[in-house]
N, C-alpha and C positions, 0 to 999 in steps of 0.2 A: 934522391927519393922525392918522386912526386907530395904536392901537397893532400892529394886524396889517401897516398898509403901510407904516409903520417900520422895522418889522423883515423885510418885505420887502426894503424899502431897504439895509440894514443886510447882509446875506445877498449880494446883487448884488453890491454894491460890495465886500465881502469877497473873494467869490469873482475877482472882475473884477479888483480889485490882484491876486490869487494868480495868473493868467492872466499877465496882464501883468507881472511880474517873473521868470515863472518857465517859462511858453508851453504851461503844464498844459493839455492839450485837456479832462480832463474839469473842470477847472474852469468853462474857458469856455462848455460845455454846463449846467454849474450855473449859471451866470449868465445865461447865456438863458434857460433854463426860467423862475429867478425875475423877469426885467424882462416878461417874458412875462405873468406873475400882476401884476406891476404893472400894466402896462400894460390891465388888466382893472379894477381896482380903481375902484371911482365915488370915492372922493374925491382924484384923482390926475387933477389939470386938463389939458386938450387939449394942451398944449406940451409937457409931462412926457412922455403918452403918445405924444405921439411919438416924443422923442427916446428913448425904454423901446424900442421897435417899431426906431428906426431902428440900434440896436445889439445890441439882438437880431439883427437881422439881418445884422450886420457881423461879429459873434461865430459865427454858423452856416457864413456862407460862409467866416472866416478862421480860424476859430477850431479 
């Protein structure tokens, strides 16, 4: 894993605990946006992106 989609990584889940403890809607729009960019990234294998994709999308609608 590159150091850029680490720290993607690192960013998402940050924000995604702050959401989830706390129900910040702009959090969770920060969390999207960046599983978003993961979910882009070539060294970020088919399973990841999905599951990057299938919670960005859980976060948009609920979030």
């Amino acid at each position: 894993m590159t150091q850029p989609t680490a720290s993607l990584f690192a960013g998402a889940l940050d924000h995604l605990m702050h959401h989830s403890l706390t129900g910040c809607g702009q959090a969770a729009r920060h969390a999207a946006q960046l599983l978003d960019q993961l979910s882009e990234q070539p060294d970020v294998d088919s399973h990841t992106r999905g599951l990057c994709e299938r919670m960005s999308d859980a976060l948009a609608v609920g979030g």
